[in-house]
N, C-alpha and C positions, 0 to 999 in steps of 0.2 A: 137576727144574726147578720152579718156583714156579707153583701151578696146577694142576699136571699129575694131581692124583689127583683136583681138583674136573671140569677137562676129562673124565676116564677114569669117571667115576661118572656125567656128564653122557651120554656116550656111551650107557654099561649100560644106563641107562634111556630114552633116545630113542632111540639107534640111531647112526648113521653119520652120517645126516642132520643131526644139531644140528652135526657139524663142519665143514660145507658151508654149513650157514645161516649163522653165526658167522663163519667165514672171509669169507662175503658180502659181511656188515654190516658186518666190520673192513676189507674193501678199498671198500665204496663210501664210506666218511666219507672213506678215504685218495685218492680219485679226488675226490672233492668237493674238497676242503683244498687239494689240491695247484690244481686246476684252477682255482681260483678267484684263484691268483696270477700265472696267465698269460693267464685267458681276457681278459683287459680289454683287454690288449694291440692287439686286431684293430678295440676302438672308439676307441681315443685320437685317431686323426686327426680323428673326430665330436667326440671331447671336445675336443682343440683349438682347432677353430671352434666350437665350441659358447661357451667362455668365453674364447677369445681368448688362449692361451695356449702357451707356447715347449714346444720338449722338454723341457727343464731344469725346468718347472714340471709339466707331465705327468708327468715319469716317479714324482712321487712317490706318485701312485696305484699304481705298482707298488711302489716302496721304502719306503712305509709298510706294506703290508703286509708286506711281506718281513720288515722289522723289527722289528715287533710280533708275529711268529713267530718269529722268532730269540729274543726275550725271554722268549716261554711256554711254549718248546722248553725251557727250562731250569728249570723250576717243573713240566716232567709226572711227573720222577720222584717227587717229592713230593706231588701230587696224585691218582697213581694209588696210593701207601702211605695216605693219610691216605683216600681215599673209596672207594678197590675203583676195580677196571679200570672195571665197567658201570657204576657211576652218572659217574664222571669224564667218561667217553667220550657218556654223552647227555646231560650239562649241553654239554658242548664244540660237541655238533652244532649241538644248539637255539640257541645264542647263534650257529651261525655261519647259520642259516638265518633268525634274526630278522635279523640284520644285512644280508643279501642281500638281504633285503624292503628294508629301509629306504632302502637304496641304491637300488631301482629305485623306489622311491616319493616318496621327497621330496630323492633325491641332487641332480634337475637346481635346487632352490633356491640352491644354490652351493657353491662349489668346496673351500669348504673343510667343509660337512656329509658334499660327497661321500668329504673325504680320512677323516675322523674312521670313515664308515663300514669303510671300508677298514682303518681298525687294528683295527677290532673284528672284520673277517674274520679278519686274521691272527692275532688272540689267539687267536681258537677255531681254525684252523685250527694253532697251533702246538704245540695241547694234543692234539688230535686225531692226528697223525701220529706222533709217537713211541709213546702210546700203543697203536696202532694194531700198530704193529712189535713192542713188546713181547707185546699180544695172542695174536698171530700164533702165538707161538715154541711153544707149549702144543699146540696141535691138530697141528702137524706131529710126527712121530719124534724122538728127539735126537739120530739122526745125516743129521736132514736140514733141518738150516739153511741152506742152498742153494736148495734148492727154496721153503722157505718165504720167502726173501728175494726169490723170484723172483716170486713170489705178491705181494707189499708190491707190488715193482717197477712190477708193473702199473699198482697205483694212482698211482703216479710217472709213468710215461712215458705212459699213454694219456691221462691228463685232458690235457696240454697239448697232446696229437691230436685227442681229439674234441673238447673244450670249446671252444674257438677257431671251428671247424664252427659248432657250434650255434649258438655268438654271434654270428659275424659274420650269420648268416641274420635271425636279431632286430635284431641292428643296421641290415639293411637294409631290414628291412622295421616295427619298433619306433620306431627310432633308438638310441644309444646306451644307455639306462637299460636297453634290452631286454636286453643283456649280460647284466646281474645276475640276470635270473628265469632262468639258466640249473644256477643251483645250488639252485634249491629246491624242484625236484620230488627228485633224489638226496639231499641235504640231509634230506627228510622222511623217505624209506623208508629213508635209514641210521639217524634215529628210532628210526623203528616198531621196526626191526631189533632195536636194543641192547634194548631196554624185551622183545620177545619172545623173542629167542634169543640173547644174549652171555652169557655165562656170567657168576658175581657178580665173582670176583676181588677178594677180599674185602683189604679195606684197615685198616690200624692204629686208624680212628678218634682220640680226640683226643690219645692218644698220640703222635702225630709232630707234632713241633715244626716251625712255620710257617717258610718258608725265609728265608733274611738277608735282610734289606729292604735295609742297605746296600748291598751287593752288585745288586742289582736296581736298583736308584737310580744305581749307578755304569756299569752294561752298558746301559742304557735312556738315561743322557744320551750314552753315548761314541758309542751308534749315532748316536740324533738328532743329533747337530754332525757327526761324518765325514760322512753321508749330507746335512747340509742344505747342507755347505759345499764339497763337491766341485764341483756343477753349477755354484755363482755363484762358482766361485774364479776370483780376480783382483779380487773387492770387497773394500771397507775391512775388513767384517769375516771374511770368508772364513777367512782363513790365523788368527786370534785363536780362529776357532770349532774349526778344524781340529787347532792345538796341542792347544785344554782336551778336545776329544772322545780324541786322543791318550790325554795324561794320564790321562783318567779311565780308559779303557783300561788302561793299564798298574796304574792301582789297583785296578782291579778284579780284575787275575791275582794281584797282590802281596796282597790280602787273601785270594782262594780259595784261597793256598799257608799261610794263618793260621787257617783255619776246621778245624773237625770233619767238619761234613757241607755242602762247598761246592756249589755251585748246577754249576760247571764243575771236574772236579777236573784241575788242572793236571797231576796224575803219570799220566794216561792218555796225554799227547802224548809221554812219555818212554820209556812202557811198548814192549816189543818190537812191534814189527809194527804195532801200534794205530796209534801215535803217526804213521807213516806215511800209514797210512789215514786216519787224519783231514785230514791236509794233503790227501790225493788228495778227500778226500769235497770240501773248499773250493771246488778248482780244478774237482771237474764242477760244481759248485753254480754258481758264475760261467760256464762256459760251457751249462748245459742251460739256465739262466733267461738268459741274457745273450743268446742264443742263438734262444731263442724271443719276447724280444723284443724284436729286430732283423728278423726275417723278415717280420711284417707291415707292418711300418712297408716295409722294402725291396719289398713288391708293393705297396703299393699309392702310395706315393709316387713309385715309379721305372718300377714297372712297369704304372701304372694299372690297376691290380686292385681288384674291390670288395672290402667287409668281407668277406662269404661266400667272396672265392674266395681271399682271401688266408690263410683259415682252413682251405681245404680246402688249401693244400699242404701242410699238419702231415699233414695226417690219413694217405696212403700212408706216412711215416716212423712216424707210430704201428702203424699194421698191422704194418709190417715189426719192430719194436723186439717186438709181443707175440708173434709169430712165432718171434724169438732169445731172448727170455726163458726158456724153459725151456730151451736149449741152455746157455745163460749159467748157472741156477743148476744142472745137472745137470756141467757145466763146475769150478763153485766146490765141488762136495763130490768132486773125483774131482782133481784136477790141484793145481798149486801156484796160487796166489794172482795172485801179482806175472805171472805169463804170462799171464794172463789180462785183467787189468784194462790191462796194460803194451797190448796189443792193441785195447782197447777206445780206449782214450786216443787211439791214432793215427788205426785208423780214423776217429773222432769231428775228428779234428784234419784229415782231408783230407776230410771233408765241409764242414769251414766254409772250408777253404784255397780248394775248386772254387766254394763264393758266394762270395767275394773277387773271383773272376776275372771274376762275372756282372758283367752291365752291363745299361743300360732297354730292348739289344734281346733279349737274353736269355728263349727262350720258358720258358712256366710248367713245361712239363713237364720240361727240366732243373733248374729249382730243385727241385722235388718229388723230383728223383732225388737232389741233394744232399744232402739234406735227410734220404733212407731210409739215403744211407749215412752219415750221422753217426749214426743211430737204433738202426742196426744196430753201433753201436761202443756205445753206452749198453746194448742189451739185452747184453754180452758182459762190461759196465765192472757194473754194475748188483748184481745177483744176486753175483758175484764179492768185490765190496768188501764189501759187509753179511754176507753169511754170512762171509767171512774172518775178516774183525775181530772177528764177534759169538763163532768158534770162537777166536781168540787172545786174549780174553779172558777175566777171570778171572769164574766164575759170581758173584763178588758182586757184581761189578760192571757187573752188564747193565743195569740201568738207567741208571745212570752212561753207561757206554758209546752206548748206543741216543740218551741224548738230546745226549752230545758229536759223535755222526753227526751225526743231524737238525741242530743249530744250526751246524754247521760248514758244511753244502751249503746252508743258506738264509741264513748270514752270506755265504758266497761267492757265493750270487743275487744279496742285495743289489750288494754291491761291484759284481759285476759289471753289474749294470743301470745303477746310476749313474754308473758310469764311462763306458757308452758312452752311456749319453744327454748328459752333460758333453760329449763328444766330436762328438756329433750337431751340438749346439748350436753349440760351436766352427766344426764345418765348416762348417754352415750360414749363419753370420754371417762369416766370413775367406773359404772356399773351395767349391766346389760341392760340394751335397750327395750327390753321387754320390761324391766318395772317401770321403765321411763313410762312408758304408756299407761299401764297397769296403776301408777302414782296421780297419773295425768288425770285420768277419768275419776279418780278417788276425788282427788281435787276438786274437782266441776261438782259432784254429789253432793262435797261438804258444804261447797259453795250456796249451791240450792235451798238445801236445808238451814242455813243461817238467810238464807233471805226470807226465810217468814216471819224473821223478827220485826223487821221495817214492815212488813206486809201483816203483819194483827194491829198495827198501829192508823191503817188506813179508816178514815170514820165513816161512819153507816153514813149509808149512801141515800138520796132521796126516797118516799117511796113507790113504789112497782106504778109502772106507766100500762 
């Protein structure tokens, strides 16, 4: 594997421990990145009243970020050939740790400094995670991509457990902007980390050619119009903005199927098993982010719960999710694929089924149980899908792959965000906002439950290592 004699020489000479430091480093930038796309969630109803402001215009502090991660998700493979893994991975932090300043510092001047700050979380945040994963694969065995997946995983599932905790506690006692210093003490020591102990991972320099601009011009306008015209659809220009983001959509795959070295290559979604996997990666992306931000909105608007305590019902489903996590990737190098993830799905699919059913008499410690057992269907879904895919596919193509994962689960966050905030809005202006929620979590269920069609479709996996 790529690395693997610079990782093995690194060892020789430091010991064990440089693989444990490294590993560290690679999963707290991963818990920072991830976290930073959900923790906001628990201040919105402050930012709300704060500028006076609908769902529909809220959420896009979260789908701007989502989507300016979605865009630099596809720029890591080329970033980490052209600069080396370490210096990519701590230009990536630093930009996302200036930005987290910025935001708690001069975000409450207006509402739209605060969104700008927000895309520039997601840029570093979307360079940061795939590389992250790629990182990873080096310091574990090669016949334990499971386990190292389950390791990534962490940094997946626990930021949107803990992160939300800590915010909502600053939010209540801060106000809102306190959110944001929640990513800058991790933020730094994932720093320090890369600069002391990440191996070089040495890169092409100016040998690799800068990726297609057009191409990038075309996925960056398609998001921006789907995402800006879902919420206000039914205005004049809604459905006008919704066609051309469309369009440029479908331009943008029609030119990736024309390029050498495409930014998304279209023959992975074709490829055995992958192509599967990537659809399955969409649908948890829209239900783990859709997901988590629905439940704080659902305490504290229904259920009168503060920021903190609507933050802490994440937190038992985190525990419980790092708890299955290494069942999950011990799980994905020893069984077939599709049984696996096929399980995770449902689970995950009767925990948002059971908050459907809540209501604003609904005490906290049922939701928090909902909540563990959807978590505990992601520590199963998790670990399962990334090592599957990354062992069904072809070694040249792991970066390829690694960044068609990552963009596939934060395009299907977005989606999914803005579609149920659209639907917030909706309810709240036509009907009470109690089915708005009540519809919401329905939604995410059905969602789950049709993604085990792409997922029996993933093929038997090698066998048991």
């Amino acid at each position: 594997m790529i690395w693997r004699a610079e990782v093995d020489a690194r060892i020789a000479a430091e010991g064990t421990s440089f693989r444990w430091r490294a590993i560290a480093t690679l999963l707290l930038g991963t818990f920072v990145a991830v976290m930073e796309g959900t923790v906001v969630n628990v201040a919105l109803p402050a930012i709300q009243r704060e500028f006076g402001i609908g769902y529909a215009t809220a959420q896009v502090l979260a789908t701007a970020f989502l989507a300016a991660t979605t865009v630099t998700m596809l720029m890591a493979p080329w970033t980490i050939r052209r600069f080396g893994l370490r210096r990519a991975y701590g230009v990536a932090v630093g930009c996302l740790l200036l930005a987290s300043l910025m935001a708690a510092l001069v975000g409450h001047l207006h509402f739209s400094i605060l969104v700008v700050c927000r895309i520039l979380q997601g840029a570093a945040a979307g360079l940061i995670q795939p590389i992250a994963m790629v990182g990873l694969l080096p310091l574990f065995p090669p016949n334990a991509h499971g386990r190292a997946m389950a390791v990534y995983g962490l940094g997946i599932v626990l930021a949107p457990a803990i992160g939300p905790v800590v915010g909502g506690l600053l939010v209540d006692s801060l106000g809102w902007s306190g959110v944001f210093l929640v990513a800058v003490p991790p933020s730094a020591a994932a720093w320090y980390g890369c600069r002391r102990y990440l191996y070089e991972g040495r890169g092409e320099e100016a040998s690799v050619r800068l990726p297609d601009l057009p191409s990038l011009a075309l996925i960056s306008f398609a998001l921006v119009a789907v995402l800006t015209s879902v919420p206000t659809f039914g205005s004049e220009s809604a459905l006008p903005l919704l066609l051309a983001g469309l369009v440029a959509g479908v331009c943008f795959v029609l030119r990736q199927r024309r390029l050498a070295d495409p930014l998304l290559n279209p023959r992975l979604f074709s490829a055995p098993g992958v192509g599967a996997g990537l659809g399955v990666a969409l649908v948890y992306g829209a239900g783990l982010y859709g997901s988590t931000y629905l439940i704080p909105l659902f305490a504290q608007h229904q259920l009168n719960a503060s920021a903190f305590a609507a933050g802490l019902l994440l937190l038992p489903g985190g525990a419980a999710l790092a708890a299955i996590l290494p069942l999950g990737g011990t799980l994905a190098d020893r069984i077939e694929v599709r049984k696996v993830v096929v399980a995770g799905l449902l689970c995950f699919a009767g925990g948002s089924g059971a908050l459907a059913l809540s209501g604003s008499s609904t005490a906290l410690i049922w939701v928090a149980t909902w909540v563990v057992l959807g978590r505990i269907g992601l520590g199963l879904l998790i670990p399962s899908l990334n090592g599957g895919v990354m062992r069904l596919a072809d070694p040249d193509d792991l970066n390829a792959v690694t960044a068609a994962m990552n963009f596939s689960r934060q395009l299907g966050g977005a989606l999914g965000i803005v579609l149920l905030a659209a639907w917030l809005e909706f309810s709240s202006a036509r009907y009470d906002i109690a089915w708005g929620f009540t519809l919401g979590f329905a939604m995410v269920a059905g969602l789950f439950v049709l993604g085990a069609i792409p997922a029996c479709r993933i093929r038997r996996m090698d066998a048991p290592v």
